[in-house]
PyMOL CGO cylinders between C-alpha atoms (Angstrom):
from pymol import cmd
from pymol.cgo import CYLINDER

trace = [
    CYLINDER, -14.43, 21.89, -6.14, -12.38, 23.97, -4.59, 0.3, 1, 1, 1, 1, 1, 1,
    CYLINDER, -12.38, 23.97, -4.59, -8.41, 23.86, -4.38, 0.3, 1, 1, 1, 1, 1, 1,
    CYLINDER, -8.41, 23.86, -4.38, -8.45, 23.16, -0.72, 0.3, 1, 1, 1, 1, 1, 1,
    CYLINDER, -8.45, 23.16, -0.72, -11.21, 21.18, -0.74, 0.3, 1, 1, 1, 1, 1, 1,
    CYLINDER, -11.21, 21.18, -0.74, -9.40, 18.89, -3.87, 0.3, 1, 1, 1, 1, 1, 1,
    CYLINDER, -9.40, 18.89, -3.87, -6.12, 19.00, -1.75, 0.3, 1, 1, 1, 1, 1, 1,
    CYLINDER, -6.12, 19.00, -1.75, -7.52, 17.23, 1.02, 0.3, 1, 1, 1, 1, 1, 1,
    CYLINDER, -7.52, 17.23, 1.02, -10.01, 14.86, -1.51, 0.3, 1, 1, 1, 1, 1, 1,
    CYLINDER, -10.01, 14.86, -1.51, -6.40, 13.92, -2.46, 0.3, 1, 1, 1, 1, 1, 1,
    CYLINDER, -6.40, 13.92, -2.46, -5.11, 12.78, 0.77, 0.3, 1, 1, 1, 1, 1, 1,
    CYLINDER, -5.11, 12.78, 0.77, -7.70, 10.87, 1.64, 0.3, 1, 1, 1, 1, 1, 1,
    CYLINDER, -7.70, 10.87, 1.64, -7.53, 9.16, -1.80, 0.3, 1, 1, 1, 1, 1, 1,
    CYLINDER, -7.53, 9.16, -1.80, -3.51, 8.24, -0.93, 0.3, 1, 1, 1, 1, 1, 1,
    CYLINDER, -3.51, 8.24, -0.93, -4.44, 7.48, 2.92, 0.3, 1, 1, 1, 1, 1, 1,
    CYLINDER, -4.44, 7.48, 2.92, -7.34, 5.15, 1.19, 0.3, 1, 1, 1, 1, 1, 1,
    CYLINDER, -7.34, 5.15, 1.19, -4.48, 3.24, -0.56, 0.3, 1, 1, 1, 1, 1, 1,
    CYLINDER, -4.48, 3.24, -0.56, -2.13, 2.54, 2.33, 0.3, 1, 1, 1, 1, 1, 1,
    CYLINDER, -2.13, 2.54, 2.33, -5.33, 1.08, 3.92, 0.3, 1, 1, 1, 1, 1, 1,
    CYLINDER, -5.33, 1.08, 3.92, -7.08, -0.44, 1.28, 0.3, 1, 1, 1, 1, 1, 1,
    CYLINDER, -7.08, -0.44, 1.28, -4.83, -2.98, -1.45, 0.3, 1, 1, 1, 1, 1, 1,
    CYLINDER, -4.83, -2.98, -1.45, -7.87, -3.38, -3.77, 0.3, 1, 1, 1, 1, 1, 1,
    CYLINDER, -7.87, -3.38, -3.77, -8.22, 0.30, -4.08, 0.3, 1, 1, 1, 1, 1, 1,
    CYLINDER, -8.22, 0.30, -4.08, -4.48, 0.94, -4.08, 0.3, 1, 1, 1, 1, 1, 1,
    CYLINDER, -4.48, 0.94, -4.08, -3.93, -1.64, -7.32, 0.3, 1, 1, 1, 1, 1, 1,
    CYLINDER, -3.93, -1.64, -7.32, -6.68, 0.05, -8.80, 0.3, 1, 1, 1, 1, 1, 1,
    CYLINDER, -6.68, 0.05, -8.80, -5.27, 3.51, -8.68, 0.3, 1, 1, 1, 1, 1, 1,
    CYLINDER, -5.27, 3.51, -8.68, -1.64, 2.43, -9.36, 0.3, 1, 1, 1, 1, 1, 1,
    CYLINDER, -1.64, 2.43, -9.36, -3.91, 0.65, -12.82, 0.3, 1, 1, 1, 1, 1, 1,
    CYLINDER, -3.91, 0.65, -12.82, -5.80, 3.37, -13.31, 0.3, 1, 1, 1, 1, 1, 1,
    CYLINDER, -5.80, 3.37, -13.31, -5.32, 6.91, -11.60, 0.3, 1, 1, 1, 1, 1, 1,
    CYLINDER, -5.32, 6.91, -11.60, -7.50, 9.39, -13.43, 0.3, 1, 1, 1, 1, 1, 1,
    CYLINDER, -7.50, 9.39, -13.43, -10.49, 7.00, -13.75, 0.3, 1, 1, 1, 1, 1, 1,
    CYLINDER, -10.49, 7.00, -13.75, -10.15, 6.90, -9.69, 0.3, 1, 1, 1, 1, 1, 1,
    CYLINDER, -10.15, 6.90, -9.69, -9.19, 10.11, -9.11, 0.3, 1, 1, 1, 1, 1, 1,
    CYLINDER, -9.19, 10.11, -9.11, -12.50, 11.26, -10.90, 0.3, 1, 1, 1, 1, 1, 1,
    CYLINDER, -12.50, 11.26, -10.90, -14.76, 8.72, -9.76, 0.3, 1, 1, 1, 1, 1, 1,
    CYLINDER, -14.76, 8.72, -9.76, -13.81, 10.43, -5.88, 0.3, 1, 1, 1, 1, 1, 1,
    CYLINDER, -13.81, 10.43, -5.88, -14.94, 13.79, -7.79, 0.3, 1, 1, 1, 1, 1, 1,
    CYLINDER, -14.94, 13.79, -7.79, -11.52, 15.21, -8.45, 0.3, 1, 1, 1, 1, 1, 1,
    CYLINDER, -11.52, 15.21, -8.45, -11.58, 17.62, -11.28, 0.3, 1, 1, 1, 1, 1, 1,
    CYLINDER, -11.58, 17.62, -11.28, -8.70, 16.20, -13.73, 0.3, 1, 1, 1, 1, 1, 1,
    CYLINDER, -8.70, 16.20, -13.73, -8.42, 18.52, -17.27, 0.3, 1, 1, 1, 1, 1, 1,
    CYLINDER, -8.42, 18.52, -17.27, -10.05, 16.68, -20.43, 0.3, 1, 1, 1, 1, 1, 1,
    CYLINDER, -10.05, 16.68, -20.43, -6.73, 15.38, -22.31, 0.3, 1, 1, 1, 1, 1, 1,
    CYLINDER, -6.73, 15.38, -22.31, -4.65, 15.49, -18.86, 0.3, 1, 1, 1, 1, 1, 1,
    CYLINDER, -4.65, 15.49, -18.86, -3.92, 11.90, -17.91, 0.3, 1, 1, 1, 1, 1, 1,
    CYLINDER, -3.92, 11.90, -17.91, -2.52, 11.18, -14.13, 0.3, 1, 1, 1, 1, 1, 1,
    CYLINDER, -2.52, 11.18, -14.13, 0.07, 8.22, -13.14, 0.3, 1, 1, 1, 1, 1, 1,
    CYLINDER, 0.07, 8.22, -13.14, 0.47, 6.50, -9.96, 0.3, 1, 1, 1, 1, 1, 1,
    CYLINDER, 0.47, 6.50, -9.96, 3.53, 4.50, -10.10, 0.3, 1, 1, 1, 1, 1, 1,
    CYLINDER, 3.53, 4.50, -10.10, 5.00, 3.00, -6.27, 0.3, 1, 1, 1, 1, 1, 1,
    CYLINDER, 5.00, 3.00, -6.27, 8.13, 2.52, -5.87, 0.3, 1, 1, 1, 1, 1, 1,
    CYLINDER, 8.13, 2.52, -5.87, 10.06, -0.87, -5.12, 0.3, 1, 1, 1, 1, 1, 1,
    CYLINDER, 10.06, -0.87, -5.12, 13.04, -2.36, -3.97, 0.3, 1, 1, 1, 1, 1, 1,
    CYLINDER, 13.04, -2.36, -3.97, 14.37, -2.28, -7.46, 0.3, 1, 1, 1, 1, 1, 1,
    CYLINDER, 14.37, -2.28, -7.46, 12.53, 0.72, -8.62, 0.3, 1, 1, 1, 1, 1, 1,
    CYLINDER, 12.53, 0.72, -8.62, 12.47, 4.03, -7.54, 0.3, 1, 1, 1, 1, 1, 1,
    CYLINDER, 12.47, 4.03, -7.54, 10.45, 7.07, -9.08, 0.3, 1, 1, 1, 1, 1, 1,
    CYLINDER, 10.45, 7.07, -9.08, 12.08, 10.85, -9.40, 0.3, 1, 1, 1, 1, 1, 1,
    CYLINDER, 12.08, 10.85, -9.40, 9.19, 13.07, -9.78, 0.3, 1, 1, 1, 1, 1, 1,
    CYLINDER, 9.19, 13.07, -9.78, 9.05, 16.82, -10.81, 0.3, 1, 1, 1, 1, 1, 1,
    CYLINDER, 9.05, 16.82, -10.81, 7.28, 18.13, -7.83, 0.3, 1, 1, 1, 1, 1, 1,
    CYLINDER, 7.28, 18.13, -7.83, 7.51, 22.23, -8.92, 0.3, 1, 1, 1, 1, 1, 1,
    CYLINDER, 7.51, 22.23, -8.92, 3.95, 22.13, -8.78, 0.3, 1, 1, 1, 1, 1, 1,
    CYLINDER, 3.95, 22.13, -8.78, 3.22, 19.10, -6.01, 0.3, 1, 1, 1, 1, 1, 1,
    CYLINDER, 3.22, 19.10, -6.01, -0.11, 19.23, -3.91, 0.3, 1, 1, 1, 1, 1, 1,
    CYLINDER, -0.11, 19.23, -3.91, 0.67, 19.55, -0.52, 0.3, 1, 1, 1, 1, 1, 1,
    CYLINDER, 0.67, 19.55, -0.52, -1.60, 16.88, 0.95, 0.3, 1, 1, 1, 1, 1, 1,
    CYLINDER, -1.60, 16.88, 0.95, 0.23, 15.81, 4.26, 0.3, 1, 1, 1, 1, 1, 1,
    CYLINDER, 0.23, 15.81, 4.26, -1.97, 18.02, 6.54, 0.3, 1, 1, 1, 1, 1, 1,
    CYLINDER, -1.97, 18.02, 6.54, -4.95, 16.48, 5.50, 0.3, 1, 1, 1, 1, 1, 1,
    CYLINDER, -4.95, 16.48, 5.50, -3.45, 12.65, 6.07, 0.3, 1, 1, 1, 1, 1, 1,
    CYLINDER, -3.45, 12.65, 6.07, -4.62, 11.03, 8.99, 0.3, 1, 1, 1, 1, 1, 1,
    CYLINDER, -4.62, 11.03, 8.99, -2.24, 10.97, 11.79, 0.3, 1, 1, 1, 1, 1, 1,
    CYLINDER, -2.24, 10.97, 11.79, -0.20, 13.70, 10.24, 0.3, 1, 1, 1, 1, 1, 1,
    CYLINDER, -0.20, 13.70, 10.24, 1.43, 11.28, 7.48, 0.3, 1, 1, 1, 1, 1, 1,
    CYLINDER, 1.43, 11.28, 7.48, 2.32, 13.36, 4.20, 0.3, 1, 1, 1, 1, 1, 1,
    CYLINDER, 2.32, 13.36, 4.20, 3.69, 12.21, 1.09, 0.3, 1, 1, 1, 1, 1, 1,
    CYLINDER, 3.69, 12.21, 1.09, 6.81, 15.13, 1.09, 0.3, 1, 1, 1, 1, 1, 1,
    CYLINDER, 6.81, 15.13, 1.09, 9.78, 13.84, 2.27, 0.3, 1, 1, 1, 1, 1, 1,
    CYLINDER, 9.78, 13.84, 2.27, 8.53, 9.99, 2.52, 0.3, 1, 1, 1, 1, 1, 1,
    CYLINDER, 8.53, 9.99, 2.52, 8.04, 10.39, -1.03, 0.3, 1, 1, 1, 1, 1, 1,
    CYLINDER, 8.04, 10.39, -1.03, 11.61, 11.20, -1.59, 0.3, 1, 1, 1, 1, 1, 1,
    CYLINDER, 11.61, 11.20, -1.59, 12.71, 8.07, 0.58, 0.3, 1, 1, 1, 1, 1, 1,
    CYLINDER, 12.71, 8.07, 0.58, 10.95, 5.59, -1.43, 0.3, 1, 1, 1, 1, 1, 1,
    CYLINDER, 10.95, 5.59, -1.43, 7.38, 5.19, 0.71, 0.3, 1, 1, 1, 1, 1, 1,
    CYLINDER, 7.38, 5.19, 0.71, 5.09, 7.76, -1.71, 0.3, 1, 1, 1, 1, 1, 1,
    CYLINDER, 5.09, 7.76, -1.71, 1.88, 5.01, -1.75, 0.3, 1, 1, 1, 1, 1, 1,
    CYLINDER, 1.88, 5.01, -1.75, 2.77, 2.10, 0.14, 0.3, 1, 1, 1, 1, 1, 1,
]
cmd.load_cgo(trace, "trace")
């Protein structure tokens, strides 16, 4: 798979889980089992976290090396800036 091609894979995986609450509690359980069941290439030994934020909680993430996914999200929504205002997977 291609970089591009696993860019966008990964914004349809977040756009699935702002649709989809089944799918979204199973990522935020389990990310790399998802993320490679949708055919995402994650490294043997690399293990990947999705945490969402809450009222109480709220995530600061190293992003150096951040995919940028927004211009593959339906209806132009990213996960940049909304992201840093709490709303990363709703």
């Amino acid at each position: 798979m291609t970089k591009e091609s696993q860019d966008k894979k990964l914004g349809q995986i977040i756009a699935k889980a702002w649709e989809d609450a089944v799918y979204k509690q199973r990522l935020l359980k389990d990310a790399t089992k998802v993320l490679k069941e949708e055919g995402v290439t994650v490294p043997e030994g690399l293990e990947i976290k999705a945490v969402e934020n809450t009222e109480k909680v709220s995530y600061m993430v190293d992003r150096r090396d951040a995919v940028p996914v927004a211009r593959h999200l339906p209806g132009g929504r990213g996960i940049g800036p909304e992201a840093a205002t709490g709303k990363g997977i709703r």
